[in-house]
C-alpha positions as CSV (number, residue, x, y, z in Angstrom):
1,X,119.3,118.2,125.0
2,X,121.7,116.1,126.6
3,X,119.7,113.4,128.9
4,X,121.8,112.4,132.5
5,X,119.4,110.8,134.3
6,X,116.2,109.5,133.1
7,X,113.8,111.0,135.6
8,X,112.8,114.5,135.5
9,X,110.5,116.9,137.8
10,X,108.6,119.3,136.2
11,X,107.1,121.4,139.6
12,X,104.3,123.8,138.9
13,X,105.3,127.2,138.4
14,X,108.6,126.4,138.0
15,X,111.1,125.0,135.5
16,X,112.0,121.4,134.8
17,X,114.3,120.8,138.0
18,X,115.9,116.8,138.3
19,X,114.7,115.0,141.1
20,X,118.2,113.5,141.6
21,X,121.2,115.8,141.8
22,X,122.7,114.1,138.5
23,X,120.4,115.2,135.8
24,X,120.4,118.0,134.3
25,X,117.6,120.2,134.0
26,X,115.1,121.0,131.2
27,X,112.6,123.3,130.3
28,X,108.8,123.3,131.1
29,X,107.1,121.5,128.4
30,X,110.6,119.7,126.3
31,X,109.9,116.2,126.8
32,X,110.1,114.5,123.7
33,X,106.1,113.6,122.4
34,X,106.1,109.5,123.2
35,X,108.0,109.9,126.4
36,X,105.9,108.6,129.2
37,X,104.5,110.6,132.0
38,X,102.8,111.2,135.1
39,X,101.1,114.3,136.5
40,X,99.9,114.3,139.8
41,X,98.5,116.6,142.9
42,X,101.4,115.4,144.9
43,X,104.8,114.2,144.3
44,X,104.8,111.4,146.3
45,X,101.8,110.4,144.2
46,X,103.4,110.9,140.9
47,X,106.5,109.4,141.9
48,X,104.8,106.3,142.9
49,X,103.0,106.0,139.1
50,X,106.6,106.9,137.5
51,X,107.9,104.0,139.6
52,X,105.5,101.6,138.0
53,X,106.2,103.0,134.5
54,X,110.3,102.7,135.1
55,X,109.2,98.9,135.7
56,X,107.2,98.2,132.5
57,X,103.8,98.5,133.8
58,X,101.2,100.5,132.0
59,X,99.3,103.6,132.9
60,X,96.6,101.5,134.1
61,X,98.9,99.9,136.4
62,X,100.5,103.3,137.3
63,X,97.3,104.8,138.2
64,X,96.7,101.7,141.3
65,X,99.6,102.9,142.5
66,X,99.1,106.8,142.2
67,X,95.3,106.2,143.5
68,X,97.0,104.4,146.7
69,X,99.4,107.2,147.8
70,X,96.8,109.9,147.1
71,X,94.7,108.3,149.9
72,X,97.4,108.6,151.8
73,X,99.3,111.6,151.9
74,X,96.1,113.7,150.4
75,X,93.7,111.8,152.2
76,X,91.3,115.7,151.9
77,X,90.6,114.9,148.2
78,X,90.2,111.6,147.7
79,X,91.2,107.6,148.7
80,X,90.6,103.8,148.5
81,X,87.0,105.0,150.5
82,X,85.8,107.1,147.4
83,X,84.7,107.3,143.9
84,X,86.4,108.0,140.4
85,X,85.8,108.6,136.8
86,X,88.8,107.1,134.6
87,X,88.8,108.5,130.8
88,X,91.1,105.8,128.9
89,X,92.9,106.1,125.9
90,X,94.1,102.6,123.8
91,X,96.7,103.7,122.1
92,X,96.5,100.8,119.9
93,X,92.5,101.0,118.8
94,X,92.9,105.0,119.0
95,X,89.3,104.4,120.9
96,X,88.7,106.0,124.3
97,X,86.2,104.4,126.9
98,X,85.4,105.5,130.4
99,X,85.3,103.6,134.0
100,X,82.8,104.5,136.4
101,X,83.6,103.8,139.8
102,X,80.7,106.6,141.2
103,X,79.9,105.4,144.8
104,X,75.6,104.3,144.8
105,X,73.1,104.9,147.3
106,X,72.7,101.5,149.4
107,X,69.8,99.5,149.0
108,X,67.8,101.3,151.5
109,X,68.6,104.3,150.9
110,X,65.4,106.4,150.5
111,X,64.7,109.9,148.6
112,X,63.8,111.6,151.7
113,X,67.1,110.5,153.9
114,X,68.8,114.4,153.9
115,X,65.2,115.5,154.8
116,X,64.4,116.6,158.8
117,X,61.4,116.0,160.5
118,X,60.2,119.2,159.7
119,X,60.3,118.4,155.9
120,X,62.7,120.9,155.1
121,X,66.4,119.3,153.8
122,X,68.7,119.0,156.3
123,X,71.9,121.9,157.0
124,X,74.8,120.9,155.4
125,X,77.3,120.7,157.9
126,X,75.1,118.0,159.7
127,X,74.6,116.1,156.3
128,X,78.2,115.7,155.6
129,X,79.3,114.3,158.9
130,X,76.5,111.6,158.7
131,X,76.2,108.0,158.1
132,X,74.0,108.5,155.6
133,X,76.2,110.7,153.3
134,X,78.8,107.7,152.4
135,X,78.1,105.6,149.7
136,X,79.4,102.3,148.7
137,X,82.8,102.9,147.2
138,X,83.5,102.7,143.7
139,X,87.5,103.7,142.7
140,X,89.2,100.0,143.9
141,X,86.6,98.0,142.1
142,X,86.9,100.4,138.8
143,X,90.3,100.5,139.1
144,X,90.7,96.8,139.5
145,X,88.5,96.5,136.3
146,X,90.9,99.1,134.0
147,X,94.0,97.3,135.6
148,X,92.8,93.5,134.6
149,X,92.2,95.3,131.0
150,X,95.4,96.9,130.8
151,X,97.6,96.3,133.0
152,X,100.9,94.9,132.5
153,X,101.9,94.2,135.7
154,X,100.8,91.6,138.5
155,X,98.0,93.5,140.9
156,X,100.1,92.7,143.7
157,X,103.0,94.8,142.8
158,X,101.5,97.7,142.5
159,X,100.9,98.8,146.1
160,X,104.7,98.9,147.3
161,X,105.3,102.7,147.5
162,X,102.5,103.3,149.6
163,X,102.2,101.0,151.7
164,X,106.1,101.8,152.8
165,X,105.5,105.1,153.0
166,X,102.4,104.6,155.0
167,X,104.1,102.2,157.4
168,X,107.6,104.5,157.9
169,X,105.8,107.5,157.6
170,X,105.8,111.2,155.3
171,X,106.4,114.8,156.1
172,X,102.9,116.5,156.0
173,X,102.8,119.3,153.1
174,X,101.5,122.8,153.6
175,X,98.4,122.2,152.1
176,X,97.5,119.1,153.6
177,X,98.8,121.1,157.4
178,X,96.3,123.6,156.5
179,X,93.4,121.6,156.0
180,X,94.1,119.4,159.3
181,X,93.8,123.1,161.2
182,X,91.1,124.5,159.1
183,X,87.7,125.6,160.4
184,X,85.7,122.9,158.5
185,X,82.9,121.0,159.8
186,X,85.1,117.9,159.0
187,X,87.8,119.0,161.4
188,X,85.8,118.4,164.3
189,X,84.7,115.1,163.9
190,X,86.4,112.7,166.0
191,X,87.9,110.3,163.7
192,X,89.8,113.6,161.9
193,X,90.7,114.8,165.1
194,X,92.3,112.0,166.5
195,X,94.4,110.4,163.2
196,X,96.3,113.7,162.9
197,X,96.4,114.7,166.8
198,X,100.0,114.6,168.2
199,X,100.9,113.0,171.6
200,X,100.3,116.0,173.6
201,X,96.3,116.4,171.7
202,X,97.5,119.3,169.6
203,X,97.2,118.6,165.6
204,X,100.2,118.0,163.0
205,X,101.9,121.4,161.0
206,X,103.3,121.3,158.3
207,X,106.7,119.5,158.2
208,X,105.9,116.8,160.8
209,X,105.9,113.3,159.9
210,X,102.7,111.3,159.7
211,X,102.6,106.9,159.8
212,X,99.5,105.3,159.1
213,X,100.5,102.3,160.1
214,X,96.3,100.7,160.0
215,X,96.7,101.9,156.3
216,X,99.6,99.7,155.7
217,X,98.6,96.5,157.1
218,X,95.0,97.4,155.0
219,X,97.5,97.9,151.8
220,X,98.9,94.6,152.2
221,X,96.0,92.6,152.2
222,X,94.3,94.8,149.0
223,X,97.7,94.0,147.3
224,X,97.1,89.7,147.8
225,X,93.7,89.1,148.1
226,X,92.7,92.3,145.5
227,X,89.4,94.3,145.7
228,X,87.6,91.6,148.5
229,X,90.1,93.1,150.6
230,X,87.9,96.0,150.9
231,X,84.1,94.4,149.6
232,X,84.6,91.7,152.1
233,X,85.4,90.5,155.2
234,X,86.4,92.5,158.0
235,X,86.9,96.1,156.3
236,X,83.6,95.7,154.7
237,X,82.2,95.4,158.2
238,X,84.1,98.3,159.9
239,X,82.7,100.7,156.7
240,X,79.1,98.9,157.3
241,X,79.4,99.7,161.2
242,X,81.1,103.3,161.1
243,X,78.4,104.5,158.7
244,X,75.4,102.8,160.7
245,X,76.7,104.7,163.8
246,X,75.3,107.8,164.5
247,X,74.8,110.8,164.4
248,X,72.0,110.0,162.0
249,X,73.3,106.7,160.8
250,X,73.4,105.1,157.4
251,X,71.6,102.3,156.2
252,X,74.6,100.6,154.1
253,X,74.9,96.4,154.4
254,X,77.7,93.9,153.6
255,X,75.8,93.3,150.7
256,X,75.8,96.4,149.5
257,X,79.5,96.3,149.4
258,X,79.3,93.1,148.0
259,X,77.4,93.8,145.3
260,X,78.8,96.9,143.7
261,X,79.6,96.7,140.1
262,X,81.7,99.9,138.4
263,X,80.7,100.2,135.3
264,X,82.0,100.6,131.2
265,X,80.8,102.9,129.5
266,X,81.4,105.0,125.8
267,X,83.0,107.9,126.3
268,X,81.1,111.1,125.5
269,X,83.2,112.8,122.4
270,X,82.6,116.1,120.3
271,X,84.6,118.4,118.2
272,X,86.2,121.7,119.4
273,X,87.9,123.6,116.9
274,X,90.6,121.1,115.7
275,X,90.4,118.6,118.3
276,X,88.0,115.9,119.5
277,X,87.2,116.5,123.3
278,X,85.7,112.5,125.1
279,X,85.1,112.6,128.6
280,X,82.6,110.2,130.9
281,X,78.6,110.9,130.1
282,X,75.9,110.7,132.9
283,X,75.9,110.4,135.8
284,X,79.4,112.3,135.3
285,X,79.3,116.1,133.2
286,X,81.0,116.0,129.8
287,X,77.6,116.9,128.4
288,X,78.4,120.2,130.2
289,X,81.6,120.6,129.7
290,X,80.8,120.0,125.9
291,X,77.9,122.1,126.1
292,X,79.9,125.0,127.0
293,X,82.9,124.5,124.5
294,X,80.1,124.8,122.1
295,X,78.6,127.6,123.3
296,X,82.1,129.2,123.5
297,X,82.4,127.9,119.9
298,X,79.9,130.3,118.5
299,X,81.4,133.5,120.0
300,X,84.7,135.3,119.2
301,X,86.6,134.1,122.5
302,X,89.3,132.8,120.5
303,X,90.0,136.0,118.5
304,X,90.4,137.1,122.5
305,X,92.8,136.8,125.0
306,X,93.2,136.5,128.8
307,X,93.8,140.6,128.9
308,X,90.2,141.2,127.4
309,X,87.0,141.7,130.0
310,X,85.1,140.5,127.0
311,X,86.7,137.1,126.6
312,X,86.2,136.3,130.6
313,X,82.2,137.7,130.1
314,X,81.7,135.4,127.4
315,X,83.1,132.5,129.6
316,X,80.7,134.0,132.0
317,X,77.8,134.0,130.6
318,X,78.6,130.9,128.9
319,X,79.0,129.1,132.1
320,X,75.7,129.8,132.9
321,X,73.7,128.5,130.0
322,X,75.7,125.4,130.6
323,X,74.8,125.3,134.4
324,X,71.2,125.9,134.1
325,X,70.8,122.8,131.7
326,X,73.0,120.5,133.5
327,X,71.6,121.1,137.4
328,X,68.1,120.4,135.4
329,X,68.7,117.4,133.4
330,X,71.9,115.5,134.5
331,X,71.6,112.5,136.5
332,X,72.1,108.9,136.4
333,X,70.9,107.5,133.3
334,X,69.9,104.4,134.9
335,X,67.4,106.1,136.5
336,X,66.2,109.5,134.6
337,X,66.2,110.2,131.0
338,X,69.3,112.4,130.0
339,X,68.6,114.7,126.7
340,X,72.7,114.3,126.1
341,X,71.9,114.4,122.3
342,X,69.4,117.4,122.9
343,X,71.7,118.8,125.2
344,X,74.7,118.5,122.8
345,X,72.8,118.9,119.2
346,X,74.3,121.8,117.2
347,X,71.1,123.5,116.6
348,X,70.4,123.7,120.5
349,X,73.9,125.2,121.3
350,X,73.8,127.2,118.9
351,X,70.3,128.9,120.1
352,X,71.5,129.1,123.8
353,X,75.1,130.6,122.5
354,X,72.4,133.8,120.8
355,X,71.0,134.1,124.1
356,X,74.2,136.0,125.2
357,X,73.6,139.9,125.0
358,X,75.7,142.5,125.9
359,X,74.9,142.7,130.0
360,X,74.6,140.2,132.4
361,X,71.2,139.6,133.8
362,X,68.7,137.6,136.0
363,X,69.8,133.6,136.0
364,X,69.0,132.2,132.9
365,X,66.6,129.1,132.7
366,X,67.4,125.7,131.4
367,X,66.7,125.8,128.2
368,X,64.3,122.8,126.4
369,X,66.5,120.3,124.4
370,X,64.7,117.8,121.9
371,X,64.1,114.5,124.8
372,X,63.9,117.1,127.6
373,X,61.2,115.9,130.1
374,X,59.5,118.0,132.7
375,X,61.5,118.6,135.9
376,X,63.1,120.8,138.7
377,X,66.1,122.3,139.1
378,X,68.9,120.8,141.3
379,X,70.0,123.3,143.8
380,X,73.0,120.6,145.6
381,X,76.2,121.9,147.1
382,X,78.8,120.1,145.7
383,X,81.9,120.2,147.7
384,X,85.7,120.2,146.7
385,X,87.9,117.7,148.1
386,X,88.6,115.6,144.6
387,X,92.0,115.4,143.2
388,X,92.9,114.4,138.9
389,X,95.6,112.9,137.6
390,X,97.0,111.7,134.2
391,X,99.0,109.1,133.0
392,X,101.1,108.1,129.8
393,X,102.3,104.7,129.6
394,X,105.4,103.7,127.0
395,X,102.6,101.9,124.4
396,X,101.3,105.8,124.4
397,X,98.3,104.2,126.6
398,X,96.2,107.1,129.1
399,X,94.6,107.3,131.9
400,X,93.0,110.9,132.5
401,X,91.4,110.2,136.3
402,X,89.3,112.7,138.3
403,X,88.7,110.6,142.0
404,X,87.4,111.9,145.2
405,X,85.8,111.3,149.2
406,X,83.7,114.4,148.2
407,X,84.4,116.6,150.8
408,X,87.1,117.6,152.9
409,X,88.2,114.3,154.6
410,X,85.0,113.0,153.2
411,X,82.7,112.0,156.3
412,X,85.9,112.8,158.6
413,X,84.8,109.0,159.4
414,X,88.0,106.5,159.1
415,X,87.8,102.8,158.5
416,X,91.8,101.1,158.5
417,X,93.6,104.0,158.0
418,X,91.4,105.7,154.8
419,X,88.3,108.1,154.9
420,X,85.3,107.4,153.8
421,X,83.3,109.3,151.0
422,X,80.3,111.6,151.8
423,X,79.5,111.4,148.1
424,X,75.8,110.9,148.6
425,X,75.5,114.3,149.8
426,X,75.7,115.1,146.0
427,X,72.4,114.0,145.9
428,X,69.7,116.7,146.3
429,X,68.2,116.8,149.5
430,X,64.8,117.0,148.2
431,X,63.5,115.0,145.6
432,X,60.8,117.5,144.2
433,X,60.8,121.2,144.2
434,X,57.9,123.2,145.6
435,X,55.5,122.7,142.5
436,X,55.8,118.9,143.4
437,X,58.6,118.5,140.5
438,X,60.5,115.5,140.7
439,X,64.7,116.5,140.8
440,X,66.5,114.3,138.2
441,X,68.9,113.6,140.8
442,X,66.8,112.8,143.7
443,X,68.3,109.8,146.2
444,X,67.0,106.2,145.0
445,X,68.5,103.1,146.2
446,X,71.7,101.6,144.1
447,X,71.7,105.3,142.6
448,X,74.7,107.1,141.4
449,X,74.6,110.8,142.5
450,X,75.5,113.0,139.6
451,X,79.0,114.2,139.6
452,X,80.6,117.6,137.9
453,X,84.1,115.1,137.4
454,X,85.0,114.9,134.2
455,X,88.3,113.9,132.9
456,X,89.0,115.0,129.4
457,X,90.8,113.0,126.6
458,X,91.5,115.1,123.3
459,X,92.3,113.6,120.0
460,X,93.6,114.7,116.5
461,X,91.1,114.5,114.0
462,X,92.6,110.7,112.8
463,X,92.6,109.5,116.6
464,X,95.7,110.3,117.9
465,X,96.7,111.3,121.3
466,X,96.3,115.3,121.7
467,X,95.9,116.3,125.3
468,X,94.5,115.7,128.5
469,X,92.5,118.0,131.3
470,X,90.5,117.2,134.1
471,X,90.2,119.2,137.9
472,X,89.3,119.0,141.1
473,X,86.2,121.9,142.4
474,X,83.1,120.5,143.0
475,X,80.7,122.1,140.6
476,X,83.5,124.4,139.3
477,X,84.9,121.6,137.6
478,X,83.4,122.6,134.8
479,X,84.6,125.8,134.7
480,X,87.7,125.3,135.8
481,X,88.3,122.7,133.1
482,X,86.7,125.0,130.2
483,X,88.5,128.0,131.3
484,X,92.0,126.0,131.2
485,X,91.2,124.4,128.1
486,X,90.2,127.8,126.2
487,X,93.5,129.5,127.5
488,X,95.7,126.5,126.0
489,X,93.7,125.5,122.8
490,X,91.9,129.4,121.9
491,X,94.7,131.4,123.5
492,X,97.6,129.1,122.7
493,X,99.2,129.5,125.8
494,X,101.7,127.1,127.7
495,X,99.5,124.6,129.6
496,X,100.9,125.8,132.4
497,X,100.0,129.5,132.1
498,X,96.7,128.7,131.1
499,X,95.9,126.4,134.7
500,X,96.9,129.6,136.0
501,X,94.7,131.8,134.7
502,X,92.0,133.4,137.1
503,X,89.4,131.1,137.6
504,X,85.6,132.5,137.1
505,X,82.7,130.1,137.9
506,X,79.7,131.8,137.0
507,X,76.1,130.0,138.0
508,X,72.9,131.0,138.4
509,X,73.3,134.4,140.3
510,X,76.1,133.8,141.8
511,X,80.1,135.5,139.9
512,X,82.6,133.4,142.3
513,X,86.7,134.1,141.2
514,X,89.9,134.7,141.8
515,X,89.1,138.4,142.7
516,X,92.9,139.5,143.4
517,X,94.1,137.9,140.4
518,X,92.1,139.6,138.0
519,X,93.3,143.2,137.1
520,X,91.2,146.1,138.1
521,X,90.4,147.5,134.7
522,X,89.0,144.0,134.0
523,X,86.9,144.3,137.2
524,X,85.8,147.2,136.4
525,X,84.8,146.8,132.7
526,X,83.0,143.4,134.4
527,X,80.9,145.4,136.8
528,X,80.3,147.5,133.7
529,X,78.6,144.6,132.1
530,X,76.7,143.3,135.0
531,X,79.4,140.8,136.6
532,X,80.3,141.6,140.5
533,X,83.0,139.3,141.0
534,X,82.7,137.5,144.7
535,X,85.8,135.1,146.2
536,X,85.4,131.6,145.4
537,X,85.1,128.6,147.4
538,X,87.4,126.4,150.1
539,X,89.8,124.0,147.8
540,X,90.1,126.3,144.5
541,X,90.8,124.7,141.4
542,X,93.2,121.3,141.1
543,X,93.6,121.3,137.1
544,X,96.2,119.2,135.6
545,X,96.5,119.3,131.7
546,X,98.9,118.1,129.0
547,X,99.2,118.7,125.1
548,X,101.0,117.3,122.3
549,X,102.8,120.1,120.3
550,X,105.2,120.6,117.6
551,X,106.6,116.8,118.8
552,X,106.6,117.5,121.9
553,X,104.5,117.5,125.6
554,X,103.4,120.4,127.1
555,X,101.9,120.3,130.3
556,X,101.0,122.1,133.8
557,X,100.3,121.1,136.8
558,X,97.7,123.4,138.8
559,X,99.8,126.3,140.5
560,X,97.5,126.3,143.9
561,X,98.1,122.9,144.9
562,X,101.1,120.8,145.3
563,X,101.2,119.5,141.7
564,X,104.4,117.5,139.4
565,X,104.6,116.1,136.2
566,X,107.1,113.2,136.3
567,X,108.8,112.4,132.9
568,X,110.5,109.2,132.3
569,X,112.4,109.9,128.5
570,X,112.9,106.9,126.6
């Protein structure tokens, strides 16, 4: 294929289409296999990361500047104010290591701070809009770490595209207009209300321009005085003072902020059928996304395909093995003891994947892996506002990067021109069950809550670069991940018909899906085996996924968000 320009579009559900009138286009999936790449929720966003790469700088570069867009012109899923998970691939070691930047509980936080007066755990809806629900934020300190590892670029240079697009302004997309007129408990707080209220009080559609011009000025000073910009000074105490402020105020300091450290860890790795799937351990949940692949292993999925009612009632049931161990044992490991080897041991899998008969029934329990200790189920609501993205730098370095505020707008609180997180909230509210059973992840002060992100890295068998997955969902992360990677890997689909499969998340008693999408003969032969399927939740998925194949990358953006992939051919 001839090569005009050197920047291609790749828009989901749609062919390769140039983003400059020269080039010509290409087919889904024809870059060559070293080109470099970005793949984003938003095209601003990508475009920003491809701009960093068409300079020299390296995915860990390229994923500052995606990370500052995002929190601009998709400020419902994520931004400078939240949390990330970064999976990282060094091309040149072949070794993969993970960045935590999970938001913690302030030092006086206490276990019983989502708990009224009358001892039962506070609604939801008031939870979310509290001070208590942010948490110091972790994704410009981890990212700050990754870049001074990996970056080729100068910190300061990385911040350009948003911050001019922040200070002249950017059309609001459809899916960002609907969430600033959605029926959310986020809409109404004030903060929300007023940044995307027009002069006359009514809110921005779709198609009218937005300027964050607070956002800017904040941009700036992140870009020349780096991660103090936000950990100190006078940001620091505008995030100490909006959370403190009621209703039901936090109990965050200037030291907390100070004091936050993201954290290195070894990525979490296991084998599905020819590849070697790494993603970020506890408090994040590869060890149930693993789980399930391994579960999924033992059955005859793969001999399956997306047209059999069998294959999705596997995933089903599946799903829920997975879910019942990882609500009961997942948590921060700094804290509770985490049977990932149990949890992941071949022998356990195994005996969970025989516990799938041939009708669905009651919720199963958690099962007892070897390290298990006694404890209670965790019953939190995990909401959806989280966005992924992945990266491919020239050295055939990547960054696979699930980051979010938690919920929609986060708090719907705003400190210079970002939201803040309401991560805490993926604490559970109570910290023992009604048998006096402590919840592994129960509030404690400088705790990370546990998180369903988990960005996936896949390798050959000798080490090389193989794929990438990760979504955004809440607690159907894990589905939605599984479900995307099964299509691609056991059905051998394009990447980007298999993120547009029906999702199915199935937990506990509960069959949530893509009802419509889903043909009525495999409705029906799902009822038939026990599974009612319900609609799902607000967001949906926000997969983005990539493989190597035959020479050459295949990948997808998710077809219910606003999704690219940006190629820049070498």
């Amino acid at each position: 294929m001839r090569l005009i320009q050197k920047l291609f579009l790749v828009v989901a559900g749609a062919s390769l289409a140039s983003c400059a009138a020269t080039a010509e286009p290409a087919a889904v999936g024809q870059q060559s296999a070293n080109e470099p790449f970005v793949i984003a929720a938003n095209p601003l966003a990508a475009a920003a990361g491809l701009d960093i790469l068409k300079r020299g700088g390296s995915a860990a570069d390229a994923a500052v500047a995606v990370q500052a867009m995002l929190s601009l012109v998709e400020p419902q899923s994520s931004g400078v104010g939240g949390g990330a998970f970064m999976t990282f691939y060094d091309a040149r070691t072949r070794k993969v290591v993970v960045y935590d930047g999970r938001e913690v509980a302030p030092a006086q936080a206490t276990p019983a701070m989502f708990v009224g007066a009358d001892g039962n755990a506070l609604p939801f809806n008031a939870a979310v809009l509290s001070g208590c629900a942010t948490g110091v934020p972790g994704a410009v300190k981890m990212l700050a770490l990754a870049q001074h590892e990996h970056g080729a670029l100068p910190w300061a240079s990385l911040f350009g595209a948003a911050q001019r697009t922040a200070s002249e302004g950017f059309i609001v997309s459809p899916r960002l207009g609907k969430f600033i007129n959605a029926d959310y408990a986020e809409n109404s707080a004030p903060d929300v209300r007023a940044y995307f209220a027009k002069s006359g009080g009514t809110l921005l559609q779709a198609g009218d321009r937005l300027r964050n011009p607070a956002y800017a000025e904040f941009l700036g000073r992140l870009a020349a005085q780096g991660p103090s910009a936000l950990y100190a000074g006078s940001t620091a105490a505008k995030i100490v003072a909006r959370t403190r402020a009621g209703p039901l105020g936090g109990s965050m300091m200037m030291a907390d902020l100070a004091n936050y450290q993201p954290i290195k860890r070894e990525a979490l790795c296991r084998p599905y059928r020819t590849y070697v799937v790494c993603a970020p351990p506890p408090p994040a949940s590869a060890v149930g996304l693993l789980e399930l692949l391994g579960i999924l292993q033992q059955t005859d999925i793969a001999a399956r395909g997306p047209t059999d009612p069998q294959a999705w009632y596997l995933f089903a049931e599946a799903s829920r093995l997975m879910y019942a161990d990882r609500d009961r044992y997942v948590g921060d490991p700094a804290f509770v003891s985490v049977p990932v080897a149990g949890l992941l041991d071949p022998a356990y899998v195994a005996s969970r994947a025989r516990l799938i008969g041939t009708q669905a029934g009651p919720p199963p329990l958690a099962g007892t892996p070897a390290g298990a200790t006694t404890g209670a189920k965790d019953k939190t609501l995990e909401p959806t506002g989280t966005s992924h993205f992945i990266v491919r730098d020239a050295a055939g370095n990547v960054v696979s990067m699930t980051t979010t505020v938690e919920s929609l707008f986060g708090t719907g609180r705003m400190v210079d021109g970002f939201f803040l997180n309401n991560q805490l909230t993926d604490f559970a509210f109570l910290p023992r069950d009604l048998q006096g059973r402590p919840v592994a992840n129960a509030v404690a002060p400088g705790k990370r809550p546990r998180s369903s992100m988990t960005p996936a890295i896949l390798l050959t068998a000798d080490g090389h670069f193989a794929g990438a997955f990760g979504s955004a969902g809440g607690n159907a992360i894990l589905a939605y991940v599984a479900k995307s990677m099964v299509a691609a890997i056991d059905w051998n689909l394009p990447v980007q018909q298999a993120l547009a499969q029906p999702n199915l998340v199935a937990r506990g008693a509960n069959f949530n899906g893509e009802v419509t999408k889903f043909s009525p003969e495999i409705r029906a032969a799902l009822r038939a085996r026990g599974i009612d399927l319900k609609p799902g939740q607000g967001e949906d998925s926000g997969v983005q996924g990539v493989m190597i194949r035959d020479g050459r990358v295949d990948g997808g953006a998710d077809p219910r968000r606003e999704g690219v992939i940006l190629a820049l051919p070498r």
